[in-house]
C-alpha positions as CSV (number, residue, x, y, z in Angstrom):
1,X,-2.5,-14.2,13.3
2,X,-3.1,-14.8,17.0
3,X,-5.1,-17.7,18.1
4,X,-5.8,-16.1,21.9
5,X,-8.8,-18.0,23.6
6,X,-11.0,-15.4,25.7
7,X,-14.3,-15.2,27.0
8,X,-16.1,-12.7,24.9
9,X,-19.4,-11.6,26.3
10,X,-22.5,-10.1,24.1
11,X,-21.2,-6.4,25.3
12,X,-17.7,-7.0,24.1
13,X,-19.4,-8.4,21.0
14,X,-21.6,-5.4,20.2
15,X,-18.3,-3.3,20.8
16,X,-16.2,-5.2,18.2
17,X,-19.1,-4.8,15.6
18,X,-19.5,-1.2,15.8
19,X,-15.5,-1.0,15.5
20,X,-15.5,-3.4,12.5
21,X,-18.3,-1.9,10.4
22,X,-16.3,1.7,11.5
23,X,-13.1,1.8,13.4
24,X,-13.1,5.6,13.2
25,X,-16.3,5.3,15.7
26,X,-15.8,7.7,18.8
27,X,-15.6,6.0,22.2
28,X,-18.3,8.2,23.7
29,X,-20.6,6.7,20.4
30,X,-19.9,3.2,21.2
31,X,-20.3,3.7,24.7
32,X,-24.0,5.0,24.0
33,X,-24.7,2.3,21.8
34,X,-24.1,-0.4,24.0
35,X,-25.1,0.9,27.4
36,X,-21.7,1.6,29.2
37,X,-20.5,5.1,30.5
38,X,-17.5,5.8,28.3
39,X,-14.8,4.7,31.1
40,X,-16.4,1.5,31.1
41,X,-16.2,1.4,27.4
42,X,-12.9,2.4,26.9
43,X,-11.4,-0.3,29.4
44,X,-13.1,-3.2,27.7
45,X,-11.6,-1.4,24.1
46,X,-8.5,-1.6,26.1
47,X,-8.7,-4.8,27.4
48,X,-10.0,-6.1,23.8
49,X,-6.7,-4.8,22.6
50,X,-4.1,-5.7,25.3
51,X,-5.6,-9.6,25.1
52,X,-5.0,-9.5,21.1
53,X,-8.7,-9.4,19.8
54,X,-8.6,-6.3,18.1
55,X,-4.7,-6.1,17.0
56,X,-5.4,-2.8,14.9
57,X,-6.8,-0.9,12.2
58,X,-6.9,-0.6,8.9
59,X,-7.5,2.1,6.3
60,X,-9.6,0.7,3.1
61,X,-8.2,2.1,0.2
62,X,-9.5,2.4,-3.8
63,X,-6.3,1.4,-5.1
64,X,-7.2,2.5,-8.5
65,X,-7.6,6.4,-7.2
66,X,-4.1,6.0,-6.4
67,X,-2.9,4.0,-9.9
68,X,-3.4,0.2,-9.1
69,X,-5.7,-0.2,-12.1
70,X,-5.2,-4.0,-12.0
71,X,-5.5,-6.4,-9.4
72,X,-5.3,-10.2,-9.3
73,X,-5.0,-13.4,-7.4
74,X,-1.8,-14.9,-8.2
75,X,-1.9,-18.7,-7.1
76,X,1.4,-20.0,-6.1
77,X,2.6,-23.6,-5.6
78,X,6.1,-24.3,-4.0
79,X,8.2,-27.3,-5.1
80,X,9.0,-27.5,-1.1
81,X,7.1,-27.3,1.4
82,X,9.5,-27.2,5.2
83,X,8.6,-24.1,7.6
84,X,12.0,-22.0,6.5
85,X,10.8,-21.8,3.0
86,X,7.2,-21.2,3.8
87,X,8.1,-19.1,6.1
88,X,10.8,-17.3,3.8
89,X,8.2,-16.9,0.9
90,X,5.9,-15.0,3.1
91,X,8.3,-12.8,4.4
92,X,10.2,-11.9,1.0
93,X,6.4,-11.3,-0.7
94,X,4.5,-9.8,2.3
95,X,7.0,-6.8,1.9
96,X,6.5,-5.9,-1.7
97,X,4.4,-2.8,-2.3
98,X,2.4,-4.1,-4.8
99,X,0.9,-7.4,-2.2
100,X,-2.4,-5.9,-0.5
101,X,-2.9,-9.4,1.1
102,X,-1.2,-13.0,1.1
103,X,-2.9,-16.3,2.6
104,X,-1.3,-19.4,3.2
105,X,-3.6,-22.2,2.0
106,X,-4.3,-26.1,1.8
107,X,-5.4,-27.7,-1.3
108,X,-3.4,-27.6,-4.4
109,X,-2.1,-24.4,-4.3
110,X,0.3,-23.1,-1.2
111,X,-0.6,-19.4,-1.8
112,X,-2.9,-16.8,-2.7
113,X,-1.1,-13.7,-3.1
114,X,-3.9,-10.5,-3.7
115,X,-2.0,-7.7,-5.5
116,X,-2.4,-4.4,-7.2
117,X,-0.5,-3.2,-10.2
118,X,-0.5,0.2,-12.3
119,X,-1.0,-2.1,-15.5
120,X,-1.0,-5.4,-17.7
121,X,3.1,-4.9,-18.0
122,X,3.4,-4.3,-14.4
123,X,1.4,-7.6,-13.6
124,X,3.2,-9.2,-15.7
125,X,7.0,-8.2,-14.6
126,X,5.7,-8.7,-10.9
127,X,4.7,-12.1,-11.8
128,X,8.2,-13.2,-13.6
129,X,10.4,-11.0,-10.9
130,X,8.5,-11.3,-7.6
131,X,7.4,-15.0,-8.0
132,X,8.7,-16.9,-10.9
133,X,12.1,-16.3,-10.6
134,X,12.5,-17.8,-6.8
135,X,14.1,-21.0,-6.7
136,X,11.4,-22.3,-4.3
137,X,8.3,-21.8,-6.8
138,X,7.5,-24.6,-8.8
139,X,3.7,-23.2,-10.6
140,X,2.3,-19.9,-11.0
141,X,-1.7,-18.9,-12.2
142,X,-2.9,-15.4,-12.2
143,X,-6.4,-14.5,-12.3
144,X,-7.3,-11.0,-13.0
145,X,-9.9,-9.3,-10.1
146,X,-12.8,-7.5,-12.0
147,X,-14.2,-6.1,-8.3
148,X,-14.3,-6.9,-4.9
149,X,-16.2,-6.0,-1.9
150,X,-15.1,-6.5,1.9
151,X,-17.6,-6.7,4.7
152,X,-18.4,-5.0,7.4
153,X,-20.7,-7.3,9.1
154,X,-18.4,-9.0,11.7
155,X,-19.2,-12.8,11.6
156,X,-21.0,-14.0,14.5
157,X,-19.2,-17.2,15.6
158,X,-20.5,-17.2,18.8
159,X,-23.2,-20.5,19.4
């Protein structure tokens, strides 16, 4: 994740909320929204993007239409903590198909690792292949995910 400071403006702001709640939004629809001619819109899109606001998009899925039936939080403490095996860890994990999302945390545990499985056998051979068996692991919980919504209200962090 970037940390890029930039003067956002209430314009730019509209623009990012119509993207997030729908990044499938046309550019001549935004553009009415807001107030811009489509040009105009399109540049600041641009410039949102060349300046690392908006670094992409993202396709919401139902993971059980497509046979993740399971998902879970799988809580992950390593026995050490330098940058080459943090750094390793999220690298080896981020790549496995069944991770939908990974977050490096403070607190007790180092990880959160969001996953989907096809079923309880799955889970559990992820858990013992993918996680237990590294070297650098030292405590594992899983906690199964009954549902879960994301929004699509983009936070307003502005003052």
């Amino acid at each position: 994740m970037k940390n890029k400071v930039r003067s956002i403006d209430s314009t730019d702001l509209e623009i990012l909320a119509l993207l997030f709640k729908d990044s499938s939004v046309s550019n001549k629809d935004i553009a009415a929204k807001v107030g811009l001619a489509p040009s105009s819109c399109l540049e600041r899109i641009k410039k949102l993007q060349s300046d690392g606001v908006i670094e992409g998009h993202r396709l919401i899925i139902d993971f059980g239409a497509v046979g993740g039936h399971i998902q879970a939080m799988i809580s992950v403490r390593l026995s050490n903590h330098s940058r080459e095996t943090v750094d390793h860890f999220q690298q080896a994990l981020i790549q496995l198909p069944e991770v939908i999302s990974l977050y490096h945390m403070g607190g007790e545990n180092d990880f959160l690792v969001h996953v989907t499985v096809s079923d309880s056998l799955h889970l559990r051979d992820f858990v013992f292949n993918a996680i237990t068996a590294r070297e650098e692991v030292n405590h594992v919980e899983t906690a199964l995910v009954y549902d879960y919504k994301i929004s699509s209200n983009l936070p307003n962090l502005l003052p």
